[in-house]
C-alpha positions in Angstrom: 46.3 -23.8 13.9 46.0 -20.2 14.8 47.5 -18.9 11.5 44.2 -20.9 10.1 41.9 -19.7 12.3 43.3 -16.0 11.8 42.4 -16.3 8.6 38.9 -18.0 9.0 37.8 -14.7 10.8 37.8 -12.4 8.1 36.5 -14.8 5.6 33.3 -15.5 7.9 32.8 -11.7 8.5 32.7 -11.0 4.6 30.4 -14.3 4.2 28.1 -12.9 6.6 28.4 -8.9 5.1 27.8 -10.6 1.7 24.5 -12.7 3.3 23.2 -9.5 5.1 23.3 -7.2 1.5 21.8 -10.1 0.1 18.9 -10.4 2.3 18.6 -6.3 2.1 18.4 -6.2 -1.2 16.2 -8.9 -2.2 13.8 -7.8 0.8 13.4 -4.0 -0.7 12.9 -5.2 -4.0 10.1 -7.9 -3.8 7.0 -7.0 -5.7 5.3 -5.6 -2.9 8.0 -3.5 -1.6 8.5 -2.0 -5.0 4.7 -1.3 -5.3 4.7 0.6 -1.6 7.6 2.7 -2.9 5.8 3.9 -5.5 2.9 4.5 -4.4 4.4 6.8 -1.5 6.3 8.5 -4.4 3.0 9.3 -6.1 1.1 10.1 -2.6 1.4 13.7 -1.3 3.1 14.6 2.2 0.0 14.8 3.7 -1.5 11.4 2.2 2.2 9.6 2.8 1.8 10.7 6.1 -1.6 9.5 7.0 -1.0 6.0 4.8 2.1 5.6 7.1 0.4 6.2 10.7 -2.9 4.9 9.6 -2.2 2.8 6.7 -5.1 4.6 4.7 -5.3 7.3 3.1 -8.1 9.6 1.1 -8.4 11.3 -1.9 -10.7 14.1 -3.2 -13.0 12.8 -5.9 -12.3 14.6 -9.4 -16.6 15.0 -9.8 -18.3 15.0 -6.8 -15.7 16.5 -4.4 -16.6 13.3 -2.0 -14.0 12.3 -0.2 -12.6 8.5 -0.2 -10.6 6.8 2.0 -8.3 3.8 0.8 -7.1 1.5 3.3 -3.9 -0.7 2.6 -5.4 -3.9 0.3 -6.6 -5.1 -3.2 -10.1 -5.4 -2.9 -13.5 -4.0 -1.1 -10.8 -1.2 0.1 -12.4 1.8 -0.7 -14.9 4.0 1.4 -16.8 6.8 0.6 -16.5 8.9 4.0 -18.4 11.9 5.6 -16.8 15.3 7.1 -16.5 13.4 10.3 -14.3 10.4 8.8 -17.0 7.8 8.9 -17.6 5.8 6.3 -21.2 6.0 4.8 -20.4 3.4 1.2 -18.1 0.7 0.3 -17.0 0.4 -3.2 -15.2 -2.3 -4.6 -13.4 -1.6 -8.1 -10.0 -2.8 -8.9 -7.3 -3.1 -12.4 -6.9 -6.0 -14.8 -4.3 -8.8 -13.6 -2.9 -9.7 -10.2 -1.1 -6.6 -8.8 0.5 -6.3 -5.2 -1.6 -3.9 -2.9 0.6 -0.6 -3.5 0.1 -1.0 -7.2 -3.8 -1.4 -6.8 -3.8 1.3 -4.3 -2.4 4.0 -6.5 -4.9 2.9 -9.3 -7.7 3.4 -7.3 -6.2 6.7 -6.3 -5.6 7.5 -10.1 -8.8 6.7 -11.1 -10.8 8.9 -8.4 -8.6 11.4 -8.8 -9.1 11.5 -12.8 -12.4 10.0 -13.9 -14.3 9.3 -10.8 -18.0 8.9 -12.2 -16.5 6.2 -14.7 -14.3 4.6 -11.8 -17.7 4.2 -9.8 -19.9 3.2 -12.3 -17.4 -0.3 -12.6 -17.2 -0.7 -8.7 -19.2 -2.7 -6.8 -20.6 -1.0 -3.5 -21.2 -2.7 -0.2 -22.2 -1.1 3.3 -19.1 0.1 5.3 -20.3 -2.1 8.1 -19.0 -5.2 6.5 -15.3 -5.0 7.2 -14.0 -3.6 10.8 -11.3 -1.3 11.2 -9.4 -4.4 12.7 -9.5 -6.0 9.0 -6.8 -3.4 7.8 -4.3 -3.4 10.7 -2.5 -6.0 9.3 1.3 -5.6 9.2 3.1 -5.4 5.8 
């Protein structure tokens, strides 16, 4: 009986290693986990570090110079913001297909940063009144 039981114990504590890597790996490679990590590898320190206290973060506008703030989301995410970091315009402009919220993120950040009169000139605007701050704090 003990002899059993001996060998029981190490044969649970691999089971249960085995279940934890499992449940590690498949929870830092779902869709949306792999669009977060790349969209922090294409951000830089000082965007990272706002996205990751804030969840937002803003880019430079490759035309205007505006600056834009995109919060953590697919859609109506984007705000046009003033020197004091209020948002004055909404636009709404997102890619092709059905994309987790890191991979639309880093589209939108593309696409300001590259082409930003073209990028507009798709998006939809909308007063930044519509959507509270509380709308984004949402945990991943």
């Amino acid at each position: 009986m003990f002899a059993a039981l001996w060998f029981r114990a190490p044969a649970r504590a691999r089971l249960h290693a085995l279940r934890e890597l499992y449940r590690r790996f498949f929870g830092e490679n779902t869709p949306d986990a792999r669009g977060r990590r790349l969209l922090a590898d294409w951000l830089t320190p000082a965007q990272r570090a706002q996205f990751e206290q804030h969840r937002y973060f803003d880019v430079v506008g490759c035309d205007t110079g505006k600056k834009y703030r995109i919060h953590y989301g697919t859609a109506a995410n984007v705000h046009e913001v003033d020197d004091a970091g209020h948002a004055t315009m909404g636009w709404c402009f997102v890619p092709s297909g059905f994309l987790v919220p890191g991979d639309v993120m880093l589209a939108q950040k593309i696409a300001l940063e590259t082409d930003e009169k073209a990028a507009l000139a798709l998006a939809n605007r909308f007063p930044p009144a519509t959507h509270s701050e509380h709308f984004y704090r949402r945990p991943f």
